[in-house]
N, C-alpha and C positions, 0 to 999 in steps of 0.2 A: 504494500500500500504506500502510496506516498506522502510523504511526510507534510507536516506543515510547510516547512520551505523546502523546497523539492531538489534532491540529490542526485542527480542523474548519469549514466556513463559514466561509475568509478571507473580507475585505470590505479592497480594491472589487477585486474580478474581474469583468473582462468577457469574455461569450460562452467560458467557462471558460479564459482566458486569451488565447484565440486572437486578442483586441482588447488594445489599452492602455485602459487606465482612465486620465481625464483626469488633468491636475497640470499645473500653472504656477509657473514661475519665483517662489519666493520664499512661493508659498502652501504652508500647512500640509497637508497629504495623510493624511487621516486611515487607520487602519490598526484592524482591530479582526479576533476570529477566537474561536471556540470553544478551550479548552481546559482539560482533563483528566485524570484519571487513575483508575486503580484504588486503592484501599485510601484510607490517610487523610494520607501523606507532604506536604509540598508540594514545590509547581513554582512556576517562572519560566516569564518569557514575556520576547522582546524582538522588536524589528525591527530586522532590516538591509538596510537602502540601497546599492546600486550604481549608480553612476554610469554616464553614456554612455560614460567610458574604465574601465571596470570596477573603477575605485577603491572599495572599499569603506569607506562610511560608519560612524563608531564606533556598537555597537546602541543604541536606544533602547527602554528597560523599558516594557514595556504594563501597564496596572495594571485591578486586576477591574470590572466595572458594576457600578452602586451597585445597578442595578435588576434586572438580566439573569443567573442564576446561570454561572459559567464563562465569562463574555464578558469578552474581554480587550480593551484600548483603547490607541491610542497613535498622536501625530503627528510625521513626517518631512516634512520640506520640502528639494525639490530645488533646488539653485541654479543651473543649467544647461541650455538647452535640449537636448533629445533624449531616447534611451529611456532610461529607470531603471526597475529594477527591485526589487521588496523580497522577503523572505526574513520568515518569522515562525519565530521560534525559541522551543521550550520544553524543561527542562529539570528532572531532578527537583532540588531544592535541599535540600540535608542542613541545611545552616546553618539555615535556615526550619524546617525540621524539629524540626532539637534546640532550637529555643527555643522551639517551641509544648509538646512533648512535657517539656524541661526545667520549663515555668512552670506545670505541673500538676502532677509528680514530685516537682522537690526539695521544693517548698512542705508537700506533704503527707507528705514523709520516706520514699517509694520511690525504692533504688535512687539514694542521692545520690551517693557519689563516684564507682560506674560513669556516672553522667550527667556530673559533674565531666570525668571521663577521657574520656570520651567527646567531650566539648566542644571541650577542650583538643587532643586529636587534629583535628581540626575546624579549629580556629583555628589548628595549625602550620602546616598547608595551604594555611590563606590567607597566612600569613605568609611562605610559600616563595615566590607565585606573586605579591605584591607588588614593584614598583619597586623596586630600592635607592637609590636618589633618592627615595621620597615619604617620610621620616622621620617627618611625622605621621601616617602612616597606620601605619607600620612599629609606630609607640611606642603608639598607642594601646588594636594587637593583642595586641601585645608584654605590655602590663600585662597584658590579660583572660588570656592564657595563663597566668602568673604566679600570676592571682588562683584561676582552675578551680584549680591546683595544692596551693594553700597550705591546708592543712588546717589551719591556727593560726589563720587568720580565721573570723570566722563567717559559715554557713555564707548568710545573708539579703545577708552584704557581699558573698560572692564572685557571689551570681546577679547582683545589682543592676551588678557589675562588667560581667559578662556578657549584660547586656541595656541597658548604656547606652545613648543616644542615638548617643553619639560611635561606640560601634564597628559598632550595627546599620549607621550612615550608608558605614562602609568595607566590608561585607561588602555592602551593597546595590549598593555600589559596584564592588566584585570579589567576585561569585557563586562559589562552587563550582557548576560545570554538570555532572551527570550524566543518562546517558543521556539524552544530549541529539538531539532528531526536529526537521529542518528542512521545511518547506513552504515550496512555492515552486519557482523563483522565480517572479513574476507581474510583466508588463510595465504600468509608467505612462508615458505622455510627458508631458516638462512641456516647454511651450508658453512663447513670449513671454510678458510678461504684458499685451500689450493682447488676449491671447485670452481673456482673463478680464473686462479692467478699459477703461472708455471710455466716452466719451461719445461718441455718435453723431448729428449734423443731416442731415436728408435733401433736397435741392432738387433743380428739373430748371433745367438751367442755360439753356434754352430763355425761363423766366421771369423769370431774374437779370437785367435793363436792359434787358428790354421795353419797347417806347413802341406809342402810339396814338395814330394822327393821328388829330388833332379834328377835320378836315373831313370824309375820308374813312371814317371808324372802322375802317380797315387795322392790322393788330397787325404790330409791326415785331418778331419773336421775337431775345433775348437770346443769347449766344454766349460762347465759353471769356472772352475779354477782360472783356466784360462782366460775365460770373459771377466772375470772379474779383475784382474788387471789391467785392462781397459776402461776401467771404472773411473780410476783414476784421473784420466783425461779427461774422461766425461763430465766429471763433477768440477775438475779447474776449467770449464770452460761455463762454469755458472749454470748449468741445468741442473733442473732441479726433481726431475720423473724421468728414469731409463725403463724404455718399455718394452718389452720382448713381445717375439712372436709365438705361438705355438710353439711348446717345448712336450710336448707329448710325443709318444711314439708315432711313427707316420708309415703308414698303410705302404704294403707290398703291391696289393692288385689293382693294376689300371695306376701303378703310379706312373709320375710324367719326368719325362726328362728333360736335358736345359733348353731354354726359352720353352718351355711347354708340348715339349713334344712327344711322342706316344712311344718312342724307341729309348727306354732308356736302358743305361748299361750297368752291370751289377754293380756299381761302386754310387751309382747315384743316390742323393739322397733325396730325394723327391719333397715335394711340398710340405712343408708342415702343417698345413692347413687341411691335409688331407689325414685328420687325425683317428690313430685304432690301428691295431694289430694283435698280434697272437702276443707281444709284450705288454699289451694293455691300453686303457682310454683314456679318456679325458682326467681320471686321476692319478695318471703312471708320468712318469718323467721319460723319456727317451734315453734309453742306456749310455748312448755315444755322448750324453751331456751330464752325464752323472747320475746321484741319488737324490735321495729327498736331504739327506744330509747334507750334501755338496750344495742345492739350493737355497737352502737355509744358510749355511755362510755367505753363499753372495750374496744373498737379504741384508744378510749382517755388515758385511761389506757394504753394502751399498749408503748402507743408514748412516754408518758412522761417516761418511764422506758429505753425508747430507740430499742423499738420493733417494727417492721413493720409488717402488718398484713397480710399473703395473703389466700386468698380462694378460695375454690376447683371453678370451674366451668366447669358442667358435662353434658354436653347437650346431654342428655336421660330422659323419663319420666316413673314413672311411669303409670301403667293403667289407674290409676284414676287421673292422673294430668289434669287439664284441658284443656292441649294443646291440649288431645284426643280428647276429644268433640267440640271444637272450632276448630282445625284446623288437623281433620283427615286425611287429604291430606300428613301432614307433616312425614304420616309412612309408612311403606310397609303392604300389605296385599296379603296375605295369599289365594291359591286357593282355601282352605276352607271358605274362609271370616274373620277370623280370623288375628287380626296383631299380623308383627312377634317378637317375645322377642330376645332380646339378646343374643350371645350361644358364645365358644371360645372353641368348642368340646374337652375334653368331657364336660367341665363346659358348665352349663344352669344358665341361670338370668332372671326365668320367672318371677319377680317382676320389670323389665324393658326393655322398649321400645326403639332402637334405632330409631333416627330419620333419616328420607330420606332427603338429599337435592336435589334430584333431580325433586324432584313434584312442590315444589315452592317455589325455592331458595331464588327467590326476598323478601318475605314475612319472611322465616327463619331467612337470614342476616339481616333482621331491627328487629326483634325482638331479637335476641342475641345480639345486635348493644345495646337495647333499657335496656337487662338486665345489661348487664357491665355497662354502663353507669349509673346505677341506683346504683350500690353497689360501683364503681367511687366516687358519688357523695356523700355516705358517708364512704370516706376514706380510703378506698379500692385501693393500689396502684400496687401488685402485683396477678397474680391471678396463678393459679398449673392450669394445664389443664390436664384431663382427657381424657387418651387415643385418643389424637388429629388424631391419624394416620386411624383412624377407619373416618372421615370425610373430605371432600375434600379438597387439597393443595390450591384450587381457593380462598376457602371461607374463611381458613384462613390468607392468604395473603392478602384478602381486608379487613376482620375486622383488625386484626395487622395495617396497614396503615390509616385506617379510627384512629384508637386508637392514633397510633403514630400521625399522622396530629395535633393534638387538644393537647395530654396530651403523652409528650413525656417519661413523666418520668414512665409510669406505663409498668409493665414488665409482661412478659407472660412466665413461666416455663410449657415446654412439655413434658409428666409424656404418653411418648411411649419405649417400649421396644419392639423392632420389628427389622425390615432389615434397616443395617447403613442406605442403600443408602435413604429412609424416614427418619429413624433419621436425616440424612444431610439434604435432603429438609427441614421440618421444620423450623428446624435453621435457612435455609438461606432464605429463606421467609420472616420471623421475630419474629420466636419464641426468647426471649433475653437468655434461660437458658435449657436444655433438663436432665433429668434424663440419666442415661448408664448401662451399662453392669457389675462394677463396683460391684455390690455385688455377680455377679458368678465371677468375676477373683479372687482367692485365691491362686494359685500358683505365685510361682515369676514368672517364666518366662512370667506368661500371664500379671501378674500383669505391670514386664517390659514393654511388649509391647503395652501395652493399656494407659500408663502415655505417651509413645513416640506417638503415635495415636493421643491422645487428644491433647495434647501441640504443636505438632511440623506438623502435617498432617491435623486433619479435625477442628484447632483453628479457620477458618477463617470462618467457617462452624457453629459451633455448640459449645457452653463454656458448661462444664460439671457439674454438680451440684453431687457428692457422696453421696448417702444417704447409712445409713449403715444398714439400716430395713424400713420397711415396712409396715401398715395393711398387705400388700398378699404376702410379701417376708420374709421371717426368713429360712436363707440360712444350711445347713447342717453345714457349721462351726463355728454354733453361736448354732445349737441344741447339738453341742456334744464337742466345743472345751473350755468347760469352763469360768469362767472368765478373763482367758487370752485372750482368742479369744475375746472376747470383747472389749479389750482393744485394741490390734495389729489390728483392723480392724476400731478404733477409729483412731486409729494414723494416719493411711493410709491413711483415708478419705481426717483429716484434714488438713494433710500437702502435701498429695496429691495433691487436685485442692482446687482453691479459694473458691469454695462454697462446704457447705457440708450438709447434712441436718441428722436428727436422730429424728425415732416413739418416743414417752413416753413409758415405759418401760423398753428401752434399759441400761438406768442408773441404773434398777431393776435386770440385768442378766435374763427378761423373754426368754425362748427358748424352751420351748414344743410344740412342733406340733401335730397338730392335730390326723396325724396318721404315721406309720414310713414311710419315702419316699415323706411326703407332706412338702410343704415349707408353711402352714398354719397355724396360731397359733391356738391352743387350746383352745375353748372360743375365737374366736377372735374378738377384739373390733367393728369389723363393724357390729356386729347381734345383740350384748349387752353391756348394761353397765359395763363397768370395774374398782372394786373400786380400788384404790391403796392407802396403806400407807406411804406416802412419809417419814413423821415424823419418821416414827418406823426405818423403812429403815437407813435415814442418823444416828437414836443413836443407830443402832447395827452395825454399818461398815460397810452396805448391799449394798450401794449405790457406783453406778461407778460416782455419778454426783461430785463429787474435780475432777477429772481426766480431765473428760468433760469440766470443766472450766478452769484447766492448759491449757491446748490444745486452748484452744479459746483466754485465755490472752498469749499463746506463736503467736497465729495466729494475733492478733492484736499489739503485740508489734514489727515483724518483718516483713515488706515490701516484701520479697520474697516469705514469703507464701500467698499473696494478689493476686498473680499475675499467669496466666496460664501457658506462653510459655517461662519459665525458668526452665523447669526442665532437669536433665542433672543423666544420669543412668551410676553406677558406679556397679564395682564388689565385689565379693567375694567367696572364696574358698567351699563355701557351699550351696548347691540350697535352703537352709530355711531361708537362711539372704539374704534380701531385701536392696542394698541402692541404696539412691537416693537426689538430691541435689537440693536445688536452689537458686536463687542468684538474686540481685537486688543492684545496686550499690558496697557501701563496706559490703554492710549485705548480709552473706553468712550461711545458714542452710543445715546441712547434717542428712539425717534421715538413722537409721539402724536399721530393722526391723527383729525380730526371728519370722516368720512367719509357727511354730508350737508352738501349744498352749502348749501342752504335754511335749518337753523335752527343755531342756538346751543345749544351742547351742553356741561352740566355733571356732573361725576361724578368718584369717586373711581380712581385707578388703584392695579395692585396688582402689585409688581416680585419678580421672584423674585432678591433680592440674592444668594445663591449662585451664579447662573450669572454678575452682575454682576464676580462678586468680592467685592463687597460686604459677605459675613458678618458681623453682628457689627457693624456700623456702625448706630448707630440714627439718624442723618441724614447728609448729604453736600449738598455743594453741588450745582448744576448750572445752565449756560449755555446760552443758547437763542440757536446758531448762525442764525436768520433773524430775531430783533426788537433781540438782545444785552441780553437780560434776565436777571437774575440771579435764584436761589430757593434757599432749603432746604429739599432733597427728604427723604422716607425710605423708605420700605418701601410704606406707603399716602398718596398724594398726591393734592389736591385739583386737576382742572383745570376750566378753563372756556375753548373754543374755540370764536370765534363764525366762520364761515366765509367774512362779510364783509368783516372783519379780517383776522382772520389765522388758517386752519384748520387750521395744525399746530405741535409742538415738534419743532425738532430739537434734541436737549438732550448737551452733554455734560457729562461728571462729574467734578468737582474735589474728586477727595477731601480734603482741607485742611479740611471743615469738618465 
């Protein structure tokens, strides 16, 4: 029903309540809602916050869009993991009232000292429901009452009393609320904050201290031990999530060999993703990578370096996993008899089995209940989920909750590249982190609109994770745009959204595809071993990883790149330079991007210093987080980025000057 003063279009609701709308510890949770009334009185508007122990939060005033008639605004930041909920309140406001309706009246000499008296009644009111503790608030009201009364002043001294600074600030501050209409409440959860904020490396520990004998050319495949000296780099290069892929045993029949093909030879080791064998499923380790003991030190490894470990979880089997034979129900078959493999026409994945859940769901959902929980229990706090969208929104909404119940902290990244409106479900179900679109946006203009997308439309939805490659992604402007393109789509990522993730190789400049017009790497790590020289690499300059670790020490030194729903798109004279801003108290970061790898790009840029903060400042300093170059910016600034060099600013703002 609607209220007395009518609440309309809260934002962020999901699925009209029946979901949380996303929130993380510490980030700001925006809040905005239609509101209204009849005739020409005013109203207030605020939000209130409840906590997971139903503590309610002091309200915070929403104030009007500048651009939006009746659209109310305001942010709450939860400090607390679990559900909060918020409350939009409005109110008619008398005090607002009689000063709009006073500063017309007395001026023009209707109706003065019933306005006087009127005032004054008004301001007893507030003076009754004041602190007796807050004595400057008390005295300040105090006078104004005094002043409405005193017919011996005149009559321009006593409004000017009446419309001080000093006393609108205590009345804005303790409202008179009448007939006041609550909406609500509507559920957020707010989440760790690495569901928001991280940087993510991805390797198959298979290739981490591989060798090749020189006589024989037998690949001697890598193993937890081994990967885990690798670790090491990983973590000095500021990431902060090493996520593997499949470490399960991997299927003998119909496995594929390198680049994906149907002949492979006894020494392959085939996909990992094609998980099961006669050594076991999805709760077995793959023998050539160790035991359960071996993974649990590299856990241990990883932690103390400051690494969080997550792992794929791919609920497919292959043929010979055992789930076939024990629970053949669990797949589709075939009018030949036959069950059916995997396909994404024209690609085939006859080395793997999707599973059905509609044969017998009950039985599915405890056993994938029973595997999380098992890799959970050692240490296991995030997991990458595998083409989530390919299985029902039911099932994953009750594991996620079943998960959440018990162990709130462990986070679920959905690794679907499909139609938004599934990427949106998802998310609001309670996936905590989703892969995007993000490595096909290369143009600015798309680029623009898919940062505004993310941040400021489907935030409440779905938080973005950038990864800049792939296993099955290596995009045409990473095969042909050089080592610059490597770099300007590093930048992008990182100071793009709070999370960002990048394959092993990328720091290598790998970019050959398979074949022209494939976005497949040649040799690509999921069919074989891949040695890499990291050593030779960093002492011939080969390496992008200092770059990669600027980036991660600029993303952890500055709060604004932490955070999703602060970025704010700014122009310039040139469609190959990208900027883009973002801000978090007085740390304010501007990125400008030459987004051709090829040539050298000069032009002017053009900041909207209001969203900066900036007003009214007709220059400011600003530092360039990857050369440490100093400038005086202002409003319209000249850049020149050659891509060779150096194809981006990350710039922060010292206002001092």
């Amino acid at each position: 029903m609607v209220g007395r003063i009518p609440v309309m279009d809260v934002m962020p609701v999901v699925d009209l309540g029946r979901q949380a709308a996303k929130a993380t510890v510490g980030e700001p949770l925006p809040v905005s809602a239609t509101v209204f009334r009849e005739g020409h009185d005013k109203l207030g508007t605020e939000v209130v916050l409840v906590g997971p122990d139903g503590t309610r939060r002091p309200p915070v005033r929403m104030t009007p869009d500048a651009e939006v008639p009746d659209r109310y605004h305001a942010s709450v930041t939860p400090d607390a993991v679990g559900v909060w909920t918020f409350e939009v309140h409005a109110w008619s406001d008398p005090i607002a009232t009689w000063q709009h309706d006073a500063g017309l009246k007395i001026p023009a000499g209707v109706d003065v000292e019933l306005m006087f008296l009127e005032g004054r009644l008004l301001l007893e009111r507030v003076l009754a429901g004041l602190p007796d503790d807050d004595q400057p608030a008390r005295s300040v009201v105090t006078a104004a009452v005094h002043a409405a009364g005193d017919v011996e002043r005149p009559v321009a001294a006593r409004l000017a009393q009446l419309q001080s600074a000093d006393l609108l600030a205590v009345v804005d501050a303790h409202p008179l609320r009448e007939l006041v209409s609550v909406e609500g409440p509507y559920p957020a959860y707010a989440d760790r904050e690495r569901a928001l904020y991280g940087s993510w490396y991805e390797f198959f520990p298979r290739s981490e201290g591989a060798t090749k004998d020189p006589d024989t050319g037998i690949v001697m495949s890598g193993n937890f031990e081994t990967a885990a000296r690798r670790l090491d780099a990983v973590a000095a290069m500021g990431f902060d999530v090493i996520y593997l892929p499949p470490i399960h045993p991997i299927g003998e029949v119909n496995r594929k060999g390198p680049n994906n093909t149907l002949t492979p030879g006894p020494d392959d080791p085939g996909s990992p993703w094609a998980i099961g064998s006669i050594e076991g499923g999805h709760d077995a380790i793959h023998p050539d990578l160790g035991n359960f003991a071996d993974f649990d030190a590299f856990v241990a490894r990883a932690g103390r370096l400051g690494l969080e470990v997550a792992l794929d979880l791919a609920l497919q089997a292959a043929p010979d996993h055992p789930w076939v034979t024990s629970h053949p129900e669990w797949f589709t078959t075939r009018a030949d008899g036959t069950i059916a493999y995997a396909e994404n026409p024209p690609k085939k994945y006859q080395d793997i089995y999707p599973v059905n859940f509609d044969n017998d769901p009950t039985g599915i959902c405890r056993e994938v209940l029973r595997v999380v929980r098992l890799w959970m229990s050692h240490g296991v706090r995030i997991f990458r989920v595998d083409n989530p969208h390919t299985k029902p929104l039911a099932f994953w909404e009750w594991l996620l909750k079943e998960v959440r119940r018990t162990d709130p902290d462990v986070l679920f990244l959905s690794e679907a590249f499909t139609r938004p409106a599934m990427m949106h479900a998802l998310g609001s179900i309670g996936f905590h982190q989703s892969y995007t679109y993000f490595t096909w946006r290369t143009a600015r203009w798309e680029i623009e609109d898919y940062l505004t997308e993310l941040s400021s439309e489907s935030d409440h939805l779905m938080r973005p994770n950038f990864f800049v490659n792939t296993p099955d992604i290596l995009h045409g402007y990473l095969q042909y745009g050089g080592p610059a393109a490597f770099k300007i789509r590093a930048v992008i990522a990182a100071t793009g959204s709070p999370s960002w993730g990048v394959y092993a190789g990328y720091e290598l400049y790998e970019h050959v595809a398979v074949k022209p017009g494939s976005e497949e790497y040649l040799d690509t790590e999921k069919f074989q071993v891949r040695i890499r020289d990291w050593d030779a690499a960093e002492a011939e300059g080969r390496s992008l990883a200092p770059y990669l670790t600027r980036l991660n020490e600029v993303r952890r030194a500055h709060p604004a790149l932490r955070l999703l729903r602060n970025v704010t798109i700014h122009s310039s004279d040139d469609e190959n330079i990208l900027v883009f801003s973002k801000t978090a108290g007085d740390d304010i970061v501007i990125v400008v991007v030459n987004l051709d790898p090829h040539g050298t790009r000069e032009t002017m840029v053009h900041l909207d210093l209001a969203s900066l903060g900036l007003a009214g400042h007709d220059s400011f300093g600003v530092h360039d987080e990857i050369t440490g170059a100093d400038w005086t910016w202002s409003q319209h600034s000249y850049v020149r980025l050659d891509p060779h060099d150096e194809p981006a600013h990350v710039l922060t703002v010292r206002r001092t000057a």
